[in-house]
Structures are given as structure tokens and as C-alpha cells.
C-alpha positions as CSV (number, residue, x, y, z in Angstrom):
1,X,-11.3,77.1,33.4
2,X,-13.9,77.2,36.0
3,X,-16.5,75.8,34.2
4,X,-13.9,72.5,34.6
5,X,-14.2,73.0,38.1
6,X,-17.9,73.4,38.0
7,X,-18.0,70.1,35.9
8,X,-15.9,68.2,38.2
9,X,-17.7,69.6,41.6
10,X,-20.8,68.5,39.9
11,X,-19.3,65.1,39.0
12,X,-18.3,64.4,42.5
13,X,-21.5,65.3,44.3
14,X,-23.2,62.9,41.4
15,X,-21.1,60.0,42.7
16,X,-21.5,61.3,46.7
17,X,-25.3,61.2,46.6
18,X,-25.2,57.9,44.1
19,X,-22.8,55.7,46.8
20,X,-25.3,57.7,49.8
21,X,-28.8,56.3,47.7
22,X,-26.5,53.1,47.5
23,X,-26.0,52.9,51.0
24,X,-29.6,53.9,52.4
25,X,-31.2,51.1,50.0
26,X,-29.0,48.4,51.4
27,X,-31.0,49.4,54.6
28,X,-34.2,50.7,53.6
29,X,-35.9,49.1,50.5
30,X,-38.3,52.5,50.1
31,X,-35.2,54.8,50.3
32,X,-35.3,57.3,47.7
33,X,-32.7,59.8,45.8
34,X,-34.1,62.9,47.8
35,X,-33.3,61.1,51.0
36,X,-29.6,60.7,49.7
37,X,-29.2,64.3,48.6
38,X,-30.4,65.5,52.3
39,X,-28.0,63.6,54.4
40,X,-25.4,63.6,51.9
41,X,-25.5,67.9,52.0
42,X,-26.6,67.9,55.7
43,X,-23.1,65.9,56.4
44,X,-20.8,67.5,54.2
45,X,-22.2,70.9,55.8
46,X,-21.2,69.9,59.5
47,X,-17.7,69.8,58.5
48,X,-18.2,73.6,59.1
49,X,-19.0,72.6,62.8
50,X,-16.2,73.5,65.2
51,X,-16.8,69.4,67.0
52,X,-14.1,67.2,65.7
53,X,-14.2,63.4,66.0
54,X,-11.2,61.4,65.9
55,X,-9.7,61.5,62.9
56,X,-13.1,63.6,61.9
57,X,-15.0,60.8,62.2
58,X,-18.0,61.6,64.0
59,X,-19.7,64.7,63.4
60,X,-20.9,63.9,59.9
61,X,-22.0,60.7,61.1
62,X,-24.1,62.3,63.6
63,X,-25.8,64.5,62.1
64,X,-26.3,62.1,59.1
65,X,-28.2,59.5,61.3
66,X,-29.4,62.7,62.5
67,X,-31.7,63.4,59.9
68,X,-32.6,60.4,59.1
69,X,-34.1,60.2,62.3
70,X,-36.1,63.3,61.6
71,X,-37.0,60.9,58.7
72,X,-38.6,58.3,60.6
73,X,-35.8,55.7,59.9
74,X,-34.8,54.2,63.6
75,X,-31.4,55.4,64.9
76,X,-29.7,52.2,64.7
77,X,-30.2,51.6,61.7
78,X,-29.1,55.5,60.4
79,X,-26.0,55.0,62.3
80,X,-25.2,51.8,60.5
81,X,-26.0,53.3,57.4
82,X,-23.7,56.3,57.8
83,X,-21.3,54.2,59.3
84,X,-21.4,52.0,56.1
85,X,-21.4,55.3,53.4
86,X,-18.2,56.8,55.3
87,X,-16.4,53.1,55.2
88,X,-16.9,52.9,51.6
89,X,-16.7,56.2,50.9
90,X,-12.7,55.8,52.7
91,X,-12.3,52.6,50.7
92,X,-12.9,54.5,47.6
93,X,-10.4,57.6,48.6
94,X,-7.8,55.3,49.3
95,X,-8.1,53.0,46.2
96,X,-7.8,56.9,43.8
97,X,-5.0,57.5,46.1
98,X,-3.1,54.0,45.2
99,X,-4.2,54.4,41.7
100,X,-2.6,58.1,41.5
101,X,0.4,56.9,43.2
102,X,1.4,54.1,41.0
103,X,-0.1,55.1,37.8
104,X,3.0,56.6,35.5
105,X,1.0,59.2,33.8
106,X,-0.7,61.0,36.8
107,X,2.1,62.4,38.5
108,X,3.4,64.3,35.2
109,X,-0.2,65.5,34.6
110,X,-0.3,66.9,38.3
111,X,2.8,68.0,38.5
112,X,3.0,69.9,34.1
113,X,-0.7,71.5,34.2
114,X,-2.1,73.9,36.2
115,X,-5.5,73.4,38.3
116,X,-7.2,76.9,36.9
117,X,-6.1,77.7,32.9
């Protein structure tokens, strides 16, 4: 149903905002949630931006050290910090990925129930 979907889009931006507030307070002591809700929606919206990166690594990045800036945190330090949310944020992907791909019971479940019911 879509109230799943709504559940699970809401789960997923929980965990993207918790790793960013993770992130900014390895750098910034004072770093607080709002912070991580602004460049973790500010990124995710330049994926609409027609300027691709390598690999798509780039844009996001940019515009996450970006408003930081506008923050009053120093640019190095943004661009380390986004630099550091993406890498984890990979690592993370790629471990669900291993995990789906050698776990018995996931492929049946993808491949016997439907998305939308």
C-alpha cells in the first residue's frame, strides 16, 4: 500500500539526516539536527541539476559544502564533511547490496511480492 511506501521513504530520510548529523558532528561539535536536514535535502535536490560528476560524484558534494558555507562553517572543512557522509553513505549501499545478494530469503521476497499491493 502506499502508506508502506510513505513509511519506508520516511524511514530512509530518518537514517539520511541521522548518518548527515553524524557526519557534521565529527567536524563541528555545535552541529545541530536542522543543519543535517538542510544539506541533506539541499543535496538530494541537486540530483535534479543537469551537472554530472563522475560517477555523480560531485554536484551533491558541492552544493552540500555549499550551504554549509552559507552556514558559516569554512569550505574545507564542508568539503571534508560531505566528502565523509557520501563515503559512508556508499559503504552502507554496498554492504545492503552484499547482504541482499547472499541472504537466501531476500531474493524470493523480491522476486514473489509485488512493490505496491
Amino acid at each position: 500500500t502506499y502508506v508502506r511506501i510513505l513509511f519506508y521513504t520516511l524511514l530512509a530520510w530518518t537514517c539520511s539526516a541521522s548518518i548527515a548529523w553524524i557526519a557534521l558532528r565529527l567536524f563541528i561539535d555545535d552541529a545541530d539536527i536542522w543543519q543535517s536536514l538542510a544539506v541533506t535535502t539541499t543535496s538530494s535536490l541537486s540530483f535534479a541539476l543537469p551537472i554530472n560528476g563522475v560517477g555523480g560524484f560531485g554536484a551533491s558534494q558541492a552544493v552540500w559544502a555549499g550551504v554549509l558555507t552559507g552556514m558559516g562553517w569554512e569550505w574545507n572543512t564542508a568539503v571534508s564533511s560531505a566528502l565523509f557522509f557520501f563515503s559512508v553513505s556508499l559503504g552502507a549501499v554496498l554492504m545492503l547490496a552484499l547482504l541482499a545478494w547472499f541472504w537466501p530469503w531476500a531474493k524470493t521476497i523480491a522476486h514473489n511480492r509485488p512493490i505496491i499491493s
